[in-house]
Biopython code that builds the backbone (N, CA, C, O; Angstrom):
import numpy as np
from Bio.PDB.StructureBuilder import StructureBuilder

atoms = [
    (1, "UNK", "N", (87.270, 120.993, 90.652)),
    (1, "UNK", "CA", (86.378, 120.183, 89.835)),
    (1, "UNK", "C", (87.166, 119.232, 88.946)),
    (1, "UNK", "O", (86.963, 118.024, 88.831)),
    (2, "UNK", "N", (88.027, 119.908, 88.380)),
    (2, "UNK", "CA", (88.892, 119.226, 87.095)),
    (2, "UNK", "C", (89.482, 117.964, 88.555)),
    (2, "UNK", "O", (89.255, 116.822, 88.154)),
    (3, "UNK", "N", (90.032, 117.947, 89.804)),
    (3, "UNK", "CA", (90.712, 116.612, 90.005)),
    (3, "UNK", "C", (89.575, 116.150, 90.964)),
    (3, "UNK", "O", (89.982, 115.709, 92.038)),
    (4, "UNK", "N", (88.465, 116.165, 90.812)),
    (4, "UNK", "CA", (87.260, 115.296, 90.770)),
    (4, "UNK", "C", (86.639, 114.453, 89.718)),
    (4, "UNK", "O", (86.110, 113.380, 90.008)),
    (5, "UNK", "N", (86.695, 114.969, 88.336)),
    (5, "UNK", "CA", (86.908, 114.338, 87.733)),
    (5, "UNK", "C", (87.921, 113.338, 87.032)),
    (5, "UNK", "O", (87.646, 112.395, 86.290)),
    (6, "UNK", "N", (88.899, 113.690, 87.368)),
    (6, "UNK", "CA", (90.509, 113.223, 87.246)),
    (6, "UNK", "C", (90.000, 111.202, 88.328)),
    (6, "UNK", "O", (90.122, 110.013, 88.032)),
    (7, "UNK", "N", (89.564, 111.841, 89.309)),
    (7, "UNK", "CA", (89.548, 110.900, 91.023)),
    (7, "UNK", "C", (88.495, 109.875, 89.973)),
    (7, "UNK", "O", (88.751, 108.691, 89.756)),
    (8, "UNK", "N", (87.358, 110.564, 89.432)),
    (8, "UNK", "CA", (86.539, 109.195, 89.033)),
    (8, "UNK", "C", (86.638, 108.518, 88.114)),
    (8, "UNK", "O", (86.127, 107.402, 88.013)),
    (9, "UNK", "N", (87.495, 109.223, 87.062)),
    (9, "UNK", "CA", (88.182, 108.454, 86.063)),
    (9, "UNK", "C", (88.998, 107.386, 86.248)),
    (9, "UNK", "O", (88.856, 106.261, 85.768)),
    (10, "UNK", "N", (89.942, 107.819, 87.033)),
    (10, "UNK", "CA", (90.717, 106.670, 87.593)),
    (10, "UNK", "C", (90.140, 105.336, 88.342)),
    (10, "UNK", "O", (90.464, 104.154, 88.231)),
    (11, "UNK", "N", (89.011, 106.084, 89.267)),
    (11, "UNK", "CA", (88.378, 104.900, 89.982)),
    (11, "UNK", "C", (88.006, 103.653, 89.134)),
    (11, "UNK", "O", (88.314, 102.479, 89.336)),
    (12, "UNK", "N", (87.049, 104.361, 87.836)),
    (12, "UNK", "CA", (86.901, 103.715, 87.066)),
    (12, "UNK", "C", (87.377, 102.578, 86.532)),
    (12, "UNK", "O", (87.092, 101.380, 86.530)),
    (13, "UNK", "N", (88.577, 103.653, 85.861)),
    (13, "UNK", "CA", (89.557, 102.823, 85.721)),
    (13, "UNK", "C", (90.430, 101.280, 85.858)),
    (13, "UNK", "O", (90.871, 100.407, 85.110)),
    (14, "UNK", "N", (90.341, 101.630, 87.504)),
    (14, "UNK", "CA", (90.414, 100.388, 88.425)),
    (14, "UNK", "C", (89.935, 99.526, 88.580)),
    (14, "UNK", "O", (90.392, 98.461, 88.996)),
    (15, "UNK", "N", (88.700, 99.844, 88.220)),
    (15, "UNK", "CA", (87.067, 98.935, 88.192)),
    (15, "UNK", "C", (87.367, 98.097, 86.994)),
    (15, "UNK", "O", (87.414, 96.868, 87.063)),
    (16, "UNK", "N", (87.563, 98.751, 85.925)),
    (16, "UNK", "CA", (87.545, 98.201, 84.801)),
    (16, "UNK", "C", (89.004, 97.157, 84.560)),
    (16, "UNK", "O", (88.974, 96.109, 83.915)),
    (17, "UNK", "N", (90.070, 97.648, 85.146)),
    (17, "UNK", "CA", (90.657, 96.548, 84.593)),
    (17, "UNK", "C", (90.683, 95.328, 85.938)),
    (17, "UNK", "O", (91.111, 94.209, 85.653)),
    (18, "UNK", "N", (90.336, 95.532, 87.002)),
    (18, "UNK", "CA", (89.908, 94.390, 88.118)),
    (18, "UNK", "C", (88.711, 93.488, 87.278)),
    (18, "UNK", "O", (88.703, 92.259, 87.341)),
    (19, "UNK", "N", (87.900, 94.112, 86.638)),
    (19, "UNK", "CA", (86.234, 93.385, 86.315)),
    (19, "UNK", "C", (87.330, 92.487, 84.462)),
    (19, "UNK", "O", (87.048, 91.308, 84.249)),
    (20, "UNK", "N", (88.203, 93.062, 83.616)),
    (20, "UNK", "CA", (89.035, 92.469, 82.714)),
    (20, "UNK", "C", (89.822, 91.318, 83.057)),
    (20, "UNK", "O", (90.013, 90.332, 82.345)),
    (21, "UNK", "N", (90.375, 91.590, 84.507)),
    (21, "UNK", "CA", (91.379, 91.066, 85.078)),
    (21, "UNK", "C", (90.481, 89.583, 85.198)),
    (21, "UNK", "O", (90.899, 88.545, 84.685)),
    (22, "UNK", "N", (89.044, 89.677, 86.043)),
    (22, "UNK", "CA", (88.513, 88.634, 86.674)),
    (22, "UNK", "C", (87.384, 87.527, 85.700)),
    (22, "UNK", "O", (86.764, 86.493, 85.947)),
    (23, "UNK", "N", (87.590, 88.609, 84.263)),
    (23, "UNK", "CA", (87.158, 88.176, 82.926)),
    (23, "UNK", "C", (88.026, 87.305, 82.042)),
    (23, "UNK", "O", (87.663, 86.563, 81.129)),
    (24, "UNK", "N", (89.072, 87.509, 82.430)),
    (24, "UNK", "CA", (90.015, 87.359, 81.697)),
    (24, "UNK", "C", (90.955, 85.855, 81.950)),
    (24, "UNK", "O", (91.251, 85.101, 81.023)),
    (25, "UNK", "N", (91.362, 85.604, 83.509)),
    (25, "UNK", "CA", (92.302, 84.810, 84.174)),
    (25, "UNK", "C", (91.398, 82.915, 83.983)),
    (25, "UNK", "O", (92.055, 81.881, 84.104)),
    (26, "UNK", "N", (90.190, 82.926, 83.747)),
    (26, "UNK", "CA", (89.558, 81.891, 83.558)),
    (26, "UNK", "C", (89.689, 81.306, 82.357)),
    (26, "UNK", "O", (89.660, 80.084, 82.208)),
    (27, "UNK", "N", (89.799, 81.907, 81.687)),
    (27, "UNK", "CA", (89.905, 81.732, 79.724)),
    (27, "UNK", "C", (91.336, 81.332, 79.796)),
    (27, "UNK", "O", (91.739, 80.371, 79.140)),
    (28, "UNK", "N", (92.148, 82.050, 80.589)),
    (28, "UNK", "CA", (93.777, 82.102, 80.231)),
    (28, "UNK", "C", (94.082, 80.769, 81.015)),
    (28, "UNK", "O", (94.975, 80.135, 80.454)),
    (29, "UNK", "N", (93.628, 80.205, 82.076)),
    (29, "UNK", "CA", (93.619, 79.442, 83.066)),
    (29, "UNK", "C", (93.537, 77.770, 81.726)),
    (29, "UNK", "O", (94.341, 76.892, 81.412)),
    (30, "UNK", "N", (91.849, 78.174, 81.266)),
    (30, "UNK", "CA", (91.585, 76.684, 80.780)),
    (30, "UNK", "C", (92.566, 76.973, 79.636)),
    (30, "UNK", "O", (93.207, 75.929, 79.514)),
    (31, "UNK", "N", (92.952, 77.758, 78.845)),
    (31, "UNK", "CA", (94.333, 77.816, 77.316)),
    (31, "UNK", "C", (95.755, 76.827, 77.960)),
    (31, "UNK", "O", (96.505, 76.021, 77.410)),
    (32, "UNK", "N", (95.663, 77.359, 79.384)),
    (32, "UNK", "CA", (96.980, 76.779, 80.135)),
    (32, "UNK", "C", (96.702, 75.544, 80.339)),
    (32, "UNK", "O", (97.805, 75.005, 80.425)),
    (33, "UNK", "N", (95.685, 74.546, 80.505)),
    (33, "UNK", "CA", (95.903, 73.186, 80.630)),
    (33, "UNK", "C", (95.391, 72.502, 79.747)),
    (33, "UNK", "O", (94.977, 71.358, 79.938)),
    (34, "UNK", "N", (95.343, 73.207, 78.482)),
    (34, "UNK", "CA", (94.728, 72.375, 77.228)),
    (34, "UNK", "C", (96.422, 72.057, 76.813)),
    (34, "UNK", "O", (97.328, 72.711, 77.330)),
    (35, "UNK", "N", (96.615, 71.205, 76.035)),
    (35, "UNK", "CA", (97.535, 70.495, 75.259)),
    (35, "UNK", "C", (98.278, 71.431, 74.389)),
    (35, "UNK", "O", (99.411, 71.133, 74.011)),
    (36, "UNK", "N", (97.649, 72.677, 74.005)),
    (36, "UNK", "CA", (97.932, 73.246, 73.250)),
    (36, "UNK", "C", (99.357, 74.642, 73.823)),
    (36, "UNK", "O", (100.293, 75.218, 73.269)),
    (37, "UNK", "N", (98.731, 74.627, 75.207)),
    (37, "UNK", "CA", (99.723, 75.922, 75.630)),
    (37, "UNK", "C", (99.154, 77.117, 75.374)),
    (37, "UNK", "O", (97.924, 77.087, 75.335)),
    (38, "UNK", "N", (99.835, 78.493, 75.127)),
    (38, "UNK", "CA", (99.102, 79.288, 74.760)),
    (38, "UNK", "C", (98.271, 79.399, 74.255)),
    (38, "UNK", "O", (98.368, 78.876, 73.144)),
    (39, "UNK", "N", (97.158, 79.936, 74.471)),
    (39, "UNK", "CA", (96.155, 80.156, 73.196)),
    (39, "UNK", "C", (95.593, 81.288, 73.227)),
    (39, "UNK", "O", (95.591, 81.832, 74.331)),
    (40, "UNK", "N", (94.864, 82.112, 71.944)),
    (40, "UNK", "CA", (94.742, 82.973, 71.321)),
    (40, "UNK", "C", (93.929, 84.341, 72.601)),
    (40, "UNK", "O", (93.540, 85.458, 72.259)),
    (41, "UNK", "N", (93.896, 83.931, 73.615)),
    (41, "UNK", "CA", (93.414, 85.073, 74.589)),
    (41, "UNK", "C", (94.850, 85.457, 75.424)),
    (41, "UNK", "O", (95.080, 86.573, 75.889)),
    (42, "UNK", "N", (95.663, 84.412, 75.500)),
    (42, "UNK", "CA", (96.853, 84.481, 76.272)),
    (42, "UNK", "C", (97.644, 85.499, 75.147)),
    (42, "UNK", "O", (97.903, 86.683, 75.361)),
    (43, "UNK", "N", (97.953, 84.767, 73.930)),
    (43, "UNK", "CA", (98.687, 85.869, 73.119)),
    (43, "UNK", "C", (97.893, 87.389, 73.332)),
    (43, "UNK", "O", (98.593, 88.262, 73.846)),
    (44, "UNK", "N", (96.873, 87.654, 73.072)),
    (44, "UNK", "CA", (96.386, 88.293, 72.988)),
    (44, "UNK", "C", (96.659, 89.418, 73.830)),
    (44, "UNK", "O", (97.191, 90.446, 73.410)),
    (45, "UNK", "N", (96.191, 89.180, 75.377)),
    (45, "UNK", "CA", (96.561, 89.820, 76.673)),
    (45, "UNK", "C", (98.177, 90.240, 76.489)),
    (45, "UNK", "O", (98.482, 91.421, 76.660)),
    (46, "UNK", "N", (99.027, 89.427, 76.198)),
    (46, "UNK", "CA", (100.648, 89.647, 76.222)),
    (46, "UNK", "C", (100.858, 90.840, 75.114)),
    (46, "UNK", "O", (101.731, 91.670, 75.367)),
    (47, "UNK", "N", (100.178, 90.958, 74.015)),
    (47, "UNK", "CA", (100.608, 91.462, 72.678)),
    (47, "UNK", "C", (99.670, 93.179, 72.682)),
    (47, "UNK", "O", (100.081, 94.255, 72.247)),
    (48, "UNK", "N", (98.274, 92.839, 73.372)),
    (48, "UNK", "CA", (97.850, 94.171, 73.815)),
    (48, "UNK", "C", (99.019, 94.921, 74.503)),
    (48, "UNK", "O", (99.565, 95.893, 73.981)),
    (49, "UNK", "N", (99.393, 94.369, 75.797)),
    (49, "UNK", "CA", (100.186, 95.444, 76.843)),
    (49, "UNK", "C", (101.232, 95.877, 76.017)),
    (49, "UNK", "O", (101.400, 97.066, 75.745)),
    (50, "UNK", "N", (101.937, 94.978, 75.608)),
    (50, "UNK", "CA", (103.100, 95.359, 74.863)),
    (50, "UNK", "C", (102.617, 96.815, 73.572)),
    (50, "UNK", "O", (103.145, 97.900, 73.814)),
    (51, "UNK", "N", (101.970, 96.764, 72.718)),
    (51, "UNK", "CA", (101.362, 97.460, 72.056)),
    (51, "UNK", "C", (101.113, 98.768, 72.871)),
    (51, "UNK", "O", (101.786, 99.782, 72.686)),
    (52, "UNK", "N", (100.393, 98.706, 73.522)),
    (52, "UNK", "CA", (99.725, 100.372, 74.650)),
    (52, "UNK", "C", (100.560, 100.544, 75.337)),
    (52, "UNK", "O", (100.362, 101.557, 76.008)),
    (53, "UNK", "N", (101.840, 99.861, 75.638)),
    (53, "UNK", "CA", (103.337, 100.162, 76.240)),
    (53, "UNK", "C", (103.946, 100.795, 75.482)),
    (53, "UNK", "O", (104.528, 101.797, 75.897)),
    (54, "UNK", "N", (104.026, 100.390, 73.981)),
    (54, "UNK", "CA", (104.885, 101.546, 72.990)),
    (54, "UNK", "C", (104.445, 102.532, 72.826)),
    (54, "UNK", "O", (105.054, 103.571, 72.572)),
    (55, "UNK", "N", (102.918, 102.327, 72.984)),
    (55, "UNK", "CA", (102.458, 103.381, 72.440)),
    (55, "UNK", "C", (102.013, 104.889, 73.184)),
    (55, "UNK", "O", (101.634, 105.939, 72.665)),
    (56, "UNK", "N", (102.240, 104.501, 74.670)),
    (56, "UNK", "CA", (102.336, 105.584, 75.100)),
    (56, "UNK", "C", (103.508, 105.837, 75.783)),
    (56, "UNK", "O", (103.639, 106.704, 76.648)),
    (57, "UNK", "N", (104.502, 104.951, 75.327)),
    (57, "UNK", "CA", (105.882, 105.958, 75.193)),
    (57, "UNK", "C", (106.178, 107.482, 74.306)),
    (57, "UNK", "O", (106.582, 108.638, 74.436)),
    (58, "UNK", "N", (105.608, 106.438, 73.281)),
    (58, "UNK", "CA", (105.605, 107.679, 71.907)),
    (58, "UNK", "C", (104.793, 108.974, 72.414)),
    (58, "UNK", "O", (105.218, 110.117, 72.581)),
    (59, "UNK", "N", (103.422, 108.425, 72.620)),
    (59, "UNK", "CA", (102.635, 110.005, 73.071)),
    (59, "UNK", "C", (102.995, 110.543, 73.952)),
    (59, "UNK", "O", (102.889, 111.769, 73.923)),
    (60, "UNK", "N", (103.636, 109.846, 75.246)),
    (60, "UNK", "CA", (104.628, 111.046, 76.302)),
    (60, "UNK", "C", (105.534, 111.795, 75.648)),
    (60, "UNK", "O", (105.785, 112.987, 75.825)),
    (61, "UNK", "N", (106.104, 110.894, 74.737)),
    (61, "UNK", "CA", (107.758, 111.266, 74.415)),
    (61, "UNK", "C", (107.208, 112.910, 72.797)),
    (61, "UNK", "O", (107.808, 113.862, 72.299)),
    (62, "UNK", "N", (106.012, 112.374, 72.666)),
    (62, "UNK", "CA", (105.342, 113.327, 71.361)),
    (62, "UNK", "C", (104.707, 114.427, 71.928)),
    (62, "UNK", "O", (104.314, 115.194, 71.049)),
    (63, "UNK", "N", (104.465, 114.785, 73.008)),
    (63, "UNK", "CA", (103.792, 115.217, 74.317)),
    (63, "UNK", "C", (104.691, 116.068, 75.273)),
    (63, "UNK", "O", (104.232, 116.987, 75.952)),
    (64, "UNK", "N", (105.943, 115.712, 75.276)),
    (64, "UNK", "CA", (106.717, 116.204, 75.586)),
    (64, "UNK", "C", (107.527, 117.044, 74.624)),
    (64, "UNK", "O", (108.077, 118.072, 75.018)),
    (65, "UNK", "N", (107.598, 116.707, 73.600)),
    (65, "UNK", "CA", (108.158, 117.428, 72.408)),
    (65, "UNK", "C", (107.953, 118.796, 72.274)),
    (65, "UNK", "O", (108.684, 119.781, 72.174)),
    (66, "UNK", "N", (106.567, 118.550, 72.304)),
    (66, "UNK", "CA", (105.481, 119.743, 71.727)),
    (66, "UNK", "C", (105.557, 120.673, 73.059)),
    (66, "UNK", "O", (105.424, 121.897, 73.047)),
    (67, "UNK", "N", (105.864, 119.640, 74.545)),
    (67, "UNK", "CA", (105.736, 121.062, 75.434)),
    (67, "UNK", "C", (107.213, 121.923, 75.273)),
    (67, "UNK", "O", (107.263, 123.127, 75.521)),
    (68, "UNK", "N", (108.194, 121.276, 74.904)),
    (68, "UNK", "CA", (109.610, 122.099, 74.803)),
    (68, "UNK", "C", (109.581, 122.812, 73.339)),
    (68, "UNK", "O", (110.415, 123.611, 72.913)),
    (69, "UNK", "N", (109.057, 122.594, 73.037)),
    (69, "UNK", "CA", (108.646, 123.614, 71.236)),
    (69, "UNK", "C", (108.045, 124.948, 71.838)),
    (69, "UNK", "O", (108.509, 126.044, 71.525)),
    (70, "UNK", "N", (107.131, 124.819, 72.600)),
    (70, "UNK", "CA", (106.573, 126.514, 73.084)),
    (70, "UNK", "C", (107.103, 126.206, 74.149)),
    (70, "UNK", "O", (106.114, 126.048, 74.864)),
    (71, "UNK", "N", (108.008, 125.999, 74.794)),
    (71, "UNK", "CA", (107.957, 126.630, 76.303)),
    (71, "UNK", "C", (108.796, 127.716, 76.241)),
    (71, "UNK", "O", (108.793, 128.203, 77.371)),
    (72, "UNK", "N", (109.536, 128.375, 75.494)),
    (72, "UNK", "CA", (110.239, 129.542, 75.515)),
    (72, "UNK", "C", (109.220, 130.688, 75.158)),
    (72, "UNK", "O", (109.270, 131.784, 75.716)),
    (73, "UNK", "N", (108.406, 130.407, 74.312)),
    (73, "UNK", "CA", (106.865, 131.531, 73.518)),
    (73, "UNK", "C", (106.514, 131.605, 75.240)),
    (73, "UNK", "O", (106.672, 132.571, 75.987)),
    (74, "UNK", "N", (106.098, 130.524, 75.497)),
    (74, "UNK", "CA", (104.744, 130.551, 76.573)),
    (74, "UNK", "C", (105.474, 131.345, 77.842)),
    (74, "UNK", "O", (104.804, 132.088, 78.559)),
    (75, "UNK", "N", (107.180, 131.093, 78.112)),
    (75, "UNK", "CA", (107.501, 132.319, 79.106)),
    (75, "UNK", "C", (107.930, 133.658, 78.651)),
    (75, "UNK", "O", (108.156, 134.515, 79.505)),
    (76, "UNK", "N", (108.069, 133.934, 77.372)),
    (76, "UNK", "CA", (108.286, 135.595, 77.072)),
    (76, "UNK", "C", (106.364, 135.841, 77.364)),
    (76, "UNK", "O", (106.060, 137.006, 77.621)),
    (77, "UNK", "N", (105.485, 135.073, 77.332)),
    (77, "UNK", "CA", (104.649, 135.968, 77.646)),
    (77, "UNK", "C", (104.013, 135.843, 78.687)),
    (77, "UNK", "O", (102.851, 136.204, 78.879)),
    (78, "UNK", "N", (105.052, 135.091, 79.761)),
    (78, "UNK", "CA", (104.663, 135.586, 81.171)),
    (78, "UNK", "C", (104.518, 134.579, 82.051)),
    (78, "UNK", "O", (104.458, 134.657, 83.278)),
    (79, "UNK", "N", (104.448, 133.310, 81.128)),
    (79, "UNK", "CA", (104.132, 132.145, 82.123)),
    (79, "UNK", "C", (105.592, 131.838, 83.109)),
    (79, "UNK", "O", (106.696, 132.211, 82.712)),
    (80, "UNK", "N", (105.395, 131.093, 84.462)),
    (80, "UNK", "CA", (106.216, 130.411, 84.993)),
    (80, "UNK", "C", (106.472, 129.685, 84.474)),
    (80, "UNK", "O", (105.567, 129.108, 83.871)),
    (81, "UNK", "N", (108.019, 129.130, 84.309)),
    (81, "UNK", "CA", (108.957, 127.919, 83.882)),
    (81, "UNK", "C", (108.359, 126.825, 84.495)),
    (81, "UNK", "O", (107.800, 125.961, 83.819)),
    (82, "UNK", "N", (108.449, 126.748, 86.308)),
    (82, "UNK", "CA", (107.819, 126.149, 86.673)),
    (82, "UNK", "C", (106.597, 125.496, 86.491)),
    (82, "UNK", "O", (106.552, 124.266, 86.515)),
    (83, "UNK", "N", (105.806, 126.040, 86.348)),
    (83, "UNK", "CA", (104.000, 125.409, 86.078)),
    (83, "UNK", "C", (103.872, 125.139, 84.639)),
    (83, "UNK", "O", (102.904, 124.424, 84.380)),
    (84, "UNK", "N", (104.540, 125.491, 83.682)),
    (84, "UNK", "CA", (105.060, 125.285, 82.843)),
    (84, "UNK", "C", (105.452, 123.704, 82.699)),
    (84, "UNK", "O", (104.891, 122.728, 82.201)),
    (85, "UNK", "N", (106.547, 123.902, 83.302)),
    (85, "UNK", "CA", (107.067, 121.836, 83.624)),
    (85, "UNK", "C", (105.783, 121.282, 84.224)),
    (85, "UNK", "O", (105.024, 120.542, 83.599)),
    (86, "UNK", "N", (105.606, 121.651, 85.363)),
    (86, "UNK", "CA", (104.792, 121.174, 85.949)),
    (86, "UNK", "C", (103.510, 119.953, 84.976)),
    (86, "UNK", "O", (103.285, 118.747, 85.077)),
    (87, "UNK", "N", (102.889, 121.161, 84.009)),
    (87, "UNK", "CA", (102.173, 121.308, 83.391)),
    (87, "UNK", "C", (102.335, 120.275, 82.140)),
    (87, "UNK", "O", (101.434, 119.739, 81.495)),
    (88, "UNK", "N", (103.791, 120.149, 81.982)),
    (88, "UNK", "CA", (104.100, 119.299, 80.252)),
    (88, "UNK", "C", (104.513, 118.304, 81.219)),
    (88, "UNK", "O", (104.802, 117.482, 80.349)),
    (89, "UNK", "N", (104.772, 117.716, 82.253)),
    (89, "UNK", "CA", (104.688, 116.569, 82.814)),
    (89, "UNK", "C", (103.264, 115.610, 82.919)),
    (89, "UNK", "O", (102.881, 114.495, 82.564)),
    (90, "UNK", "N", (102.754, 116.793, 83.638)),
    (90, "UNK", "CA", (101.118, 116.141, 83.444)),
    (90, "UNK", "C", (100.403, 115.717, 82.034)),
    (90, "UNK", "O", (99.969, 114.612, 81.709)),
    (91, "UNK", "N", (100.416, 116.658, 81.472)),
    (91, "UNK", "CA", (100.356, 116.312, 79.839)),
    (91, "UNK", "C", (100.900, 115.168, 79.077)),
    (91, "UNK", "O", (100.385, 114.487, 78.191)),
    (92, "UNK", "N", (102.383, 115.108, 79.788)),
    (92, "UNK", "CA", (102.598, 113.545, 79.339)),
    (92, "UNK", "C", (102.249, 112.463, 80.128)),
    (92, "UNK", "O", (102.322, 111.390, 79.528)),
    (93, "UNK", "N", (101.973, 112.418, 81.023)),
    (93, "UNK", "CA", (101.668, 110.910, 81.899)),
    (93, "UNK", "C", (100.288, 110.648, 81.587)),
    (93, "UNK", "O", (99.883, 109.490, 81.485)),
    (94, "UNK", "N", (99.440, 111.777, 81.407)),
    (94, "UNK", "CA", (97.800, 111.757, 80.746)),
    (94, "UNK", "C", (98.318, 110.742, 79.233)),
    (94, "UNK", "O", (98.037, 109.560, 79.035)),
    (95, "UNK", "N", (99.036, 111.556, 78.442)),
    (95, "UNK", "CA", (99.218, 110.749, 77.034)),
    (95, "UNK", "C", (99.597, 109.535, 77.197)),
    (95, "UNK", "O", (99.190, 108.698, 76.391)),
    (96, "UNK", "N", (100.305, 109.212, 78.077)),
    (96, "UNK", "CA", (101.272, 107.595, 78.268)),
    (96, "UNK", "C", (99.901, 107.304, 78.386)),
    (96, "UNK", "O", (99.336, 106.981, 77.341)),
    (97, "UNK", "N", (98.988, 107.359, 79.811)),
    (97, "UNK", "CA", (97.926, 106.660, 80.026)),
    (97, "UNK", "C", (97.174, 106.012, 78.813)),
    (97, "UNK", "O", (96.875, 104.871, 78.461)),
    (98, "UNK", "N", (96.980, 107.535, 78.252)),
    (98, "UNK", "CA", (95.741, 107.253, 77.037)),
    (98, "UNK", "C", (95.623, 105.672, 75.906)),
    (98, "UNK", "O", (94.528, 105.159, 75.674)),
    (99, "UNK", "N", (96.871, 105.139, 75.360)),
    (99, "UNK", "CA", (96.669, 103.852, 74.908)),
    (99, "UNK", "C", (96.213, 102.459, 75.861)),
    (99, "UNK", "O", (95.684, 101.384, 75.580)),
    (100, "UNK", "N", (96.623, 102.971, 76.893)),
    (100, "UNK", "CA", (96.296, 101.702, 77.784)),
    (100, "UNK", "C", (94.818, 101.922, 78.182)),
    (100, "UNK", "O", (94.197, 100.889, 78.433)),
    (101, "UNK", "N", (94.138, 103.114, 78.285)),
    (101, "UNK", "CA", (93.102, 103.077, 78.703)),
    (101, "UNK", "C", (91.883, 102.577, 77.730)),
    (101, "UNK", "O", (90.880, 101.996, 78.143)),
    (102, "UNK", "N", (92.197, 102.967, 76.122)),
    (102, "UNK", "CA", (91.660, 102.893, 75.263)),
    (102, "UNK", "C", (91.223, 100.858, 75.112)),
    (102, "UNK", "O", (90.323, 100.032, 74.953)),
    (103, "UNK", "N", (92.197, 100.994, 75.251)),
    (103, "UNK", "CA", (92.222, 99.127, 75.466)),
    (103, "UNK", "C", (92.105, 98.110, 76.708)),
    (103, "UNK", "O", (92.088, 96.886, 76.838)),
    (104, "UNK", "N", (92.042, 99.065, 77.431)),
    (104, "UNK", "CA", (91.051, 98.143, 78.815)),
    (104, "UNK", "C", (89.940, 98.366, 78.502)),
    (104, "UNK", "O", (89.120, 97.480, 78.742)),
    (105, "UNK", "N", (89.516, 99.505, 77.911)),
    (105, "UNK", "CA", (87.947, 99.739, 77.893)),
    (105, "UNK", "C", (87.535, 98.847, 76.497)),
    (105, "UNK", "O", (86.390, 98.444, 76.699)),
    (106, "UNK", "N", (87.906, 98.478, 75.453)),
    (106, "UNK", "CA", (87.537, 97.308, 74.649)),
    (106, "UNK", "C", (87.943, 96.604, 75.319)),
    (106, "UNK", "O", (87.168, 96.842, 76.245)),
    (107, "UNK", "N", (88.568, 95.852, 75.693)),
    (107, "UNK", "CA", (88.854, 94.590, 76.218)),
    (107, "UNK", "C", (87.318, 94.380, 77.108)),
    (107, "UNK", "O", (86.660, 93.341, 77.052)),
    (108, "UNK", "N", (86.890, 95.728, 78.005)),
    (108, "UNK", "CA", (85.587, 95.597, 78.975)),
    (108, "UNK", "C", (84.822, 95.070, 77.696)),
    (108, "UNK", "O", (84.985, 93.910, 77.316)),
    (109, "UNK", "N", (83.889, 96.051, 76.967)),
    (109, "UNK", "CA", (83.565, 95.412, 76.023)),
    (109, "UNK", "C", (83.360, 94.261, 75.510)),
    (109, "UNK", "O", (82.286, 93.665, 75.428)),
    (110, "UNK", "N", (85.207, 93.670, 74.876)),
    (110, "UNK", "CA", (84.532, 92.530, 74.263)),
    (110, "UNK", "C", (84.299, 91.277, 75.164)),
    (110, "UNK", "O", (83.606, 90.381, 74.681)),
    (111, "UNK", "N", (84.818, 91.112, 76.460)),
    (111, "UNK", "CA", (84.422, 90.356, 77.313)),
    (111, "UNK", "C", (83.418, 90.281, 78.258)),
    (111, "UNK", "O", (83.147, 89.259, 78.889)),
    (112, "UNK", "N", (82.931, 91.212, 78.352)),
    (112, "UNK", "CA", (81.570, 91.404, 79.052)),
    (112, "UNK", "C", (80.586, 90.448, 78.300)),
    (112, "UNK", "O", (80.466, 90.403, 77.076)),
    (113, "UNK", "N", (79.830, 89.614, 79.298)),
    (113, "UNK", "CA", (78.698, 88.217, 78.621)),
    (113, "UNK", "C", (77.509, 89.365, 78.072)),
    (113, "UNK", "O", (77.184, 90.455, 78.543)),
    (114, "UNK", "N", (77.131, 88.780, 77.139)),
    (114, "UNK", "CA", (75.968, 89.497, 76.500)),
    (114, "UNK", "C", (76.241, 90.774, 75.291)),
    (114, "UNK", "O", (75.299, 91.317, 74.712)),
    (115, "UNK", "N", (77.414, 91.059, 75.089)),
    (115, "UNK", "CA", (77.751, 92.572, 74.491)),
    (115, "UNK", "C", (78.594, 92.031, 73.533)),
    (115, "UNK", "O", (79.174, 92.767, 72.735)),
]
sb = StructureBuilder()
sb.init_structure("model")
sb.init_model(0)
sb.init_chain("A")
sb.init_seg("    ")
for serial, (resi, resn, name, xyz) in enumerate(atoms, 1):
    if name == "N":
        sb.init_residue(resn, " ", resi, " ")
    sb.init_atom(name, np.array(xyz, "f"), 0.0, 1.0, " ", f" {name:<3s}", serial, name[0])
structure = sb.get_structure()
C-alpha cells in the first residue's frame, strides 16, 4: 500500500511540474525579448531551485544525522544494520525531495489562471 501511494505521489508530481513547466516557459519566453532581459518570473524560477536545492541538502544531510544518532540504540535492540541503512537512506531522499515539492506545488497555485 505504502509504495502505491509513494507511485501516485510521484505521478503527481510529474504532472505538476510538466503543467508549471508549460505555465511557466511563455512568461519567461516574452521577459526574454522585452528590452529588459530578465525579468521578475525568470529570477524567480532561477532563485526558487536554487533555494529547495539547499534546502534539501540540509534536510538529507539533518535526516541523516538523526539516522546515525540511533542507529547503534535501534541495533542493540534487534534491528538489522542493514534495513536500518536501507531505511535512513530512504528517509533522506524523501527529505531532499520535500523542499522542492513544497514549491512546485505553490508555484501550481500561483500560476494556475483563475486561483
Amino acid at each position: 500500500m505504502k509504495s502505491a501511494l509513494k507511485t501516485g505521489r510521484q505521478t503527481r508530481d510529474l504532472q505538476l511540474a510538466s503543467m508549471v513547466i508549460a505555465m511557466r516557459v511563455p512568461m519567461m519566453m516574452l521577459e526574454a525579448m522585452s528590452e529588459k532581459g530578465r525579468g521578475a518570473e525568470t529570477h524567480r524560477a532561477v532563485s526558487e531551485k536554487v533555494a529547495a536545492s539547499v534546502d534539501g541538502v540540509v534536510s538529507a544531510q539533518i535526516s541523516l544525522m538523526n539516522s546515525a544518532a540511533t542507529f547503534w540504540f535501534d541495533v542493540m535492540r534487534g534491528r538489522s544494520p542493514a534495513s536500518l541503512v536501507s531505511e535512513a537512506a530512504n528517509k533522506a531522499a524523501a527529505a531532499a525531495l520535500r523542499p522542492g515539492r513544497k514549491t512546485l506545488q505553490a508555484n501550481y497555485k500561483r500560476l494556475v489562471p483563475g486561483s
